[in-house]
Every structure is written in C-alpha cells, then in structure tokens.
N, C-alpha and C positions, 0 to 999 in steps of 0.2 A: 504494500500500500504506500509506504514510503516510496518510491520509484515514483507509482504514478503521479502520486500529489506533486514531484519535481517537475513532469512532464505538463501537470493540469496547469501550475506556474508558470511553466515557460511556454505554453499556449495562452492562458487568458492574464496574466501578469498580474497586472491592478482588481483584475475585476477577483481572481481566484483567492488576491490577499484578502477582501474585503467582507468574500464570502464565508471565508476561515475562519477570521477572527468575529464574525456577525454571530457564529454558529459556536462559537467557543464561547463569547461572553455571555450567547442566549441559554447555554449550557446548564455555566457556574452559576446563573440569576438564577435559573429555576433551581439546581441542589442547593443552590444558598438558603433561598426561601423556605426549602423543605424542611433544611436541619433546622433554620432559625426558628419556625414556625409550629415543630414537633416538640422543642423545649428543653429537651436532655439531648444535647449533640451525640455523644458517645451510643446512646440506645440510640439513635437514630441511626447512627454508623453500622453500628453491630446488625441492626434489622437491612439495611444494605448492602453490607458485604455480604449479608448472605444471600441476596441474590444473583452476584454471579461465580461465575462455575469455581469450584472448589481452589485450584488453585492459582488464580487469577485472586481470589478473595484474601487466600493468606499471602499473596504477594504485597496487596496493597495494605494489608492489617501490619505489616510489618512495617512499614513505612509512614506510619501514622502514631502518633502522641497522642493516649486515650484523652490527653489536658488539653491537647491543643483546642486553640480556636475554631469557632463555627469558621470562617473564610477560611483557614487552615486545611480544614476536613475538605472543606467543598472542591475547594483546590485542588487536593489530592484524589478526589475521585473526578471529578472531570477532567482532569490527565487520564487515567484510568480509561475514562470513555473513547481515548482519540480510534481506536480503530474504528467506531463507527459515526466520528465525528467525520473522519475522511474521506469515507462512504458515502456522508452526506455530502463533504464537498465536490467528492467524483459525480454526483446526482446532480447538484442542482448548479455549481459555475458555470456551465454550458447555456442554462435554462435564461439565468440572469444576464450571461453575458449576449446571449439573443435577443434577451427583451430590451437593453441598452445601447445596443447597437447602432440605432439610428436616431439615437435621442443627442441632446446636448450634450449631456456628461460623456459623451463615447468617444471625444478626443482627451479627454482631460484622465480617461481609465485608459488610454492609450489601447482603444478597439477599432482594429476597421471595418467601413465600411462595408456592410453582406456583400459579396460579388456576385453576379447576373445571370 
C-alpha cells in the first residue's frame, strides 16, 4: 500500500496531499470524540483494541501508556488505522481530483486540464 500511495502522489500531487491529510484529521476527530465522550479513556481503549485482530491489538496495547492522554490514545490508534486510511485515499483522490479538474482551484492543486 505504501508503493501505491507514492504512485497516487506522484499522479494527483496536491490534490492526493489534501485528501490524506482530510481523511486522517477526519479520523482522529471522530476516535477523539469517542474516547473523550465514553469518559474512562483506558476502558474505552481496552473495549477497542479488542476489536481488531489479535495481534495487530497487542501490537498497538504495547505502545500505549494506560495514563496517557485522551489525544494521546486517539493518536495512536489512528496511526493504527493507516492501512485503511490509504485505501481510502487509493478510493477516492481520483474521484476528487475529477470533480476539481475544471474548477478554479485546478491550477493552484497543480491538475490538468481532462484531455479530449
């Protein structure tokens, strides 16, 4: 996945940054909210890692301070999520950079114009 996301970059440049990072911050807002809103970070953690696969769960439990901070946690599990954070950027930069294509912003994301 790594490979492609280089390739999805050096095809849609601006637009594939933009998409990345849209999809990463909309990530962390929502596990943020989740933990901050469930009230006990740590049980919120613990009822999450156990949702993914066993050891993918104790990789990231390892790597987490049951003290740490609520942005702390969310942080480190939205790292956690990138293979299907990329997935989505292999999905949908194509989509965005079509719909932007013949707008204004399409010289400033350094897109050209669709060809004939």
């Amino acid at each position: 996945a790594g490979e492609q996301l280089k390739v999805l970059l050096a095809e849609y440049g601006k637009v594939g940054l933009l998409v990345h990072f849209s999809i990463q911050l909309s990530v962390l807002a929502v596990v943020y909210t989740a933990i901050s809103t469930a009230g006990d970070p740590a049980a919120t953690l613990a009822s999450l890692l156990a949702l993914l696969p066993q050891g993918l769960g104790d990789a990231v439990a390892s790597k987490i301070d049951p003290s740490a901070g609520t942005f702390a946690v969310a942080f480190v599990l939205t790292k956690a999520s990138a293979p299907v954070r990329i997935a989505m950027d292999l999905a949908v930069t194509p989509i965005v950079a079509d719909a932007l294509r013949n707008t204004a912003v399409a010289g400033i994301l350094g897109l050209k114009p669709e060809r004939a």
